[in-house]
C-alpha positions as CSV (number, residue, x, y, z in Angstrom):
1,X,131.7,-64.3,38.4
2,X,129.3,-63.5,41.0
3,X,126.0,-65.0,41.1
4,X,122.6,-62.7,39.8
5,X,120.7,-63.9,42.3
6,X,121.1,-64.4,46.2
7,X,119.9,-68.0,46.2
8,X,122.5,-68.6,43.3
9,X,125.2,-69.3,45.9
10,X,123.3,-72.0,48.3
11,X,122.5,-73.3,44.5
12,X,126.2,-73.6,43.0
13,X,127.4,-74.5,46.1
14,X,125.0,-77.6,46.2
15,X,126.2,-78.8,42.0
16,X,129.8,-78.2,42.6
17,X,130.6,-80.4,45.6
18,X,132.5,-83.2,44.8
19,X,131.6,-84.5,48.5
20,X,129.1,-87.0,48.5
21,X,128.6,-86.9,52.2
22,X,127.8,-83.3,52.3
23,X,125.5,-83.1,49.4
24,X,122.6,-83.7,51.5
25,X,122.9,-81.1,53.4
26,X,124.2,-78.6,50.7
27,X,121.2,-79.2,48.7
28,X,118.4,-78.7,51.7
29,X,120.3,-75.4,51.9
30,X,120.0,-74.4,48.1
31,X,115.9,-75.5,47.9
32,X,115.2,-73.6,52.0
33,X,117.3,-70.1,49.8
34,X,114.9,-70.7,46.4
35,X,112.0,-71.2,48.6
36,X,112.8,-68.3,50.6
37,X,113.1,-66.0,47.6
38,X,109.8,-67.8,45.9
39,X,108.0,-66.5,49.2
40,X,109.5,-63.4,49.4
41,X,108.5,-62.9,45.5
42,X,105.3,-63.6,46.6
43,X,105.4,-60.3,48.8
44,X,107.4,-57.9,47.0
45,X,107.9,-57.4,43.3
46,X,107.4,-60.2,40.9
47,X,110.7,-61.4,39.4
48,X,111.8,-61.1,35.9
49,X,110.8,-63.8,33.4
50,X,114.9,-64.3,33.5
51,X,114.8,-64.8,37.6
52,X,111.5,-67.1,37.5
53,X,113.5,-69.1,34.4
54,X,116.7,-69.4,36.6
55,X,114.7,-71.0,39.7
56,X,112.5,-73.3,37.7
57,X,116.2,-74.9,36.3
58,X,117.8,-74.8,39.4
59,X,114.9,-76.4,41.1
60,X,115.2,-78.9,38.5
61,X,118.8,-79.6,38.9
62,X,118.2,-79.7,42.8
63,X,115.8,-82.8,41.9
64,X,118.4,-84.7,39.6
65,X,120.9,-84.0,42.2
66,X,118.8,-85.0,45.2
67,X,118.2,-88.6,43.0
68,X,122.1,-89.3,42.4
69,X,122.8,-88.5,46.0
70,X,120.1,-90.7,47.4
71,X,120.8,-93.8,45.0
72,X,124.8,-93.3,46.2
């Protein structure tokens, strides 16, 4: 299954790593492609109520992730 979104990949790339050591870096990528689409929202056409739903949970994963990296 492909991902809806662009910034979907950067995002499920960062949760399915079973890497420690990369995470890091996996999840700087997946918050710089959410910001990037946040900005370019801010631009162009708002995004659904389904889109704006999606990055407000992945956003929130990123920060869950981010703490279980960083106490590792």
């Amino acid at each position: 299954m492909s991902p809806a979104y662009g910034w979907q990949r950067s995002f499920e790339e960062a949760v399915l790593e079973t890497d420690r050591s990369r995470l890091p870096i996996l999840i700087r990528a997946a918050h710089a492609a959410i910001d990037a689409r946040i900005e370019q929202l801010k631009h162009d056409q708002p995004a659904s109520a389904e889109e704006r739903q999606a990055i407000a949970d992945a956003l929130a994963s990123l920060r869950v992730l981010k703490r279980e990296a960083d106490s590792n």
